[in-house]
N, C-alpha and C positions, 0 to 999 in steps of 0.2 A: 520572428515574433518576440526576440528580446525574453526568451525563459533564462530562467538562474534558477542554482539551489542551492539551495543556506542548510548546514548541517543545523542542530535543533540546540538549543542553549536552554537554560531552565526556566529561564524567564516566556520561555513559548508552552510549556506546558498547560498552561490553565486552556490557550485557543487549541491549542492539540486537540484536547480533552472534548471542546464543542465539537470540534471537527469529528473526530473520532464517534460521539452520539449521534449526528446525522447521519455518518456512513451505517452505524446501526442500523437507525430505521432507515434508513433509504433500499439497504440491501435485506429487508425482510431478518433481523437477525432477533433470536431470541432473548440473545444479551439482556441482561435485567441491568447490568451495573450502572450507577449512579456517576454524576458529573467528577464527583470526589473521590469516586473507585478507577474510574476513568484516571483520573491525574496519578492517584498515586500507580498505575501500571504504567501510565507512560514515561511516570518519572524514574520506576524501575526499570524500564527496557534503557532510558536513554544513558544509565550506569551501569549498564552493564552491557553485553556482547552486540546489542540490538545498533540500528543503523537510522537514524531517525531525520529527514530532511524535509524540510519549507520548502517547496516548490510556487516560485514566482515569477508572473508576466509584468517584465518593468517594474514595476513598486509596490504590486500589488502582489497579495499573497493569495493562490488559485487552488493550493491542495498540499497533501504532504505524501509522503512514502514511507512505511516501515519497513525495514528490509534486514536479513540475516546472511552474510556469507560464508557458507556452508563446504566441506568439502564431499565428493559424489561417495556412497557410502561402496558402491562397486568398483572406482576408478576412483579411488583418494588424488590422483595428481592434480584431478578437474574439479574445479570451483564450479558451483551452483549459487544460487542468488533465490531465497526463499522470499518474497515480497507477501509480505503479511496484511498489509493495508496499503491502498491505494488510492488517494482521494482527491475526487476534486469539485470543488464546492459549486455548489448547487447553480448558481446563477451563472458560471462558467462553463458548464456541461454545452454538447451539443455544436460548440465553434469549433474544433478541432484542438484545443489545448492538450485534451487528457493524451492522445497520440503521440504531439512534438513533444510534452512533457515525457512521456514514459520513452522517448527515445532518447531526450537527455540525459534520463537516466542510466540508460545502457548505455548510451555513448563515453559518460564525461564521470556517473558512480559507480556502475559497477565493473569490475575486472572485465577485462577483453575476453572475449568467447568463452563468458562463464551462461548456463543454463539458468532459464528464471523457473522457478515453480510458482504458481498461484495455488488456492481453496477460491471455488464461487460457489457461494450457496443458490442450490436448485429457485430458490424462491429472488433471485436476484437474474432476471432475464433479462433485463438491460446491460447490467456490469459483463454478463456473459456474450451478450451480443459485443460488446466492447471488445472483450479480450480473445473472441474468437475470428472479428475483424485483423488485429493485430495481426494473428499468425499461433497463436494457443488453441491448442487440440487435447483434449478430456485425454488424460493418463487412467485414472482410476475412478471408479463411485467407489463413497463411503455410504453407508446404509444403516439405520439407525428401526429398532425395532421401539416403540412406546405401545407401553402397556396404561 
């Protein structure tokens, strides 16, 4: 399918930022932040520890990945792989991309037999249907009381 991944330069930051707002509303997120609050956190992650890559089919750009490599807080030898964000754009979904994509990544970015963790919000039953095709099985619920 000809996937590449391009680690993230500054000058991607602004389409990050869009990308990053669709993945909001698409996965049901409460997120308020603006296009501008958007940029400057991704221009933070990407100076600092955070792992930030363009995911592309041939020439075109189909999604990106945030991702943090962590080490296991019980088994320090073993590497884990926190994936914070995982996207892929809208008119892409559906062909089998988001799959070879997120394989490329384990294959070719992250460390060999290191553990991925995701977050999917409850209100995100698609992204869920996604990553539970993979091979991701529910660790924990977080639970949140509003008053």
């Amino acid at each position: 399918m000809g996937f590449s991944v391009q680690k993230t330069k500054e000058a991607d930051i602004k389409f990050l930022a869009q990308m990053n707002k669709e993945l909001i509303q698409d996965e049901g997120s409460r997120n308020p932040m603006s296009l501008e609050q958007l940029e400057e956190r991704m221009n933070g992650w990407l100076f600092d520890e955070w792992e930030i890559e363009i995911i592309q089919k041939d020439t075109s750009v189909i999604g990106y990945a945030v991702y943090h490599i962590r080490k296991d807080d019980f088994y320090p030898d073993e590497k884990y792989i926190y994936l914070r964000q995982f996207y892929m754009r809208r008119e892409h979904r559906g062909k089998g991309y988001g799959t070879e994509a997120l394989k490329h990544l384990i294959r070719y970015s992250f460390p060999y037999g290191a553990k991925v963790s995701i977050d999917v919000l409850e209100s995100n039953a698609r992204g869920s249907n996604f990553w539970k095709k993979f091979g991701f099985e529910p660790y924990y619920t977080q639970m949140k009381l509003s008053k």
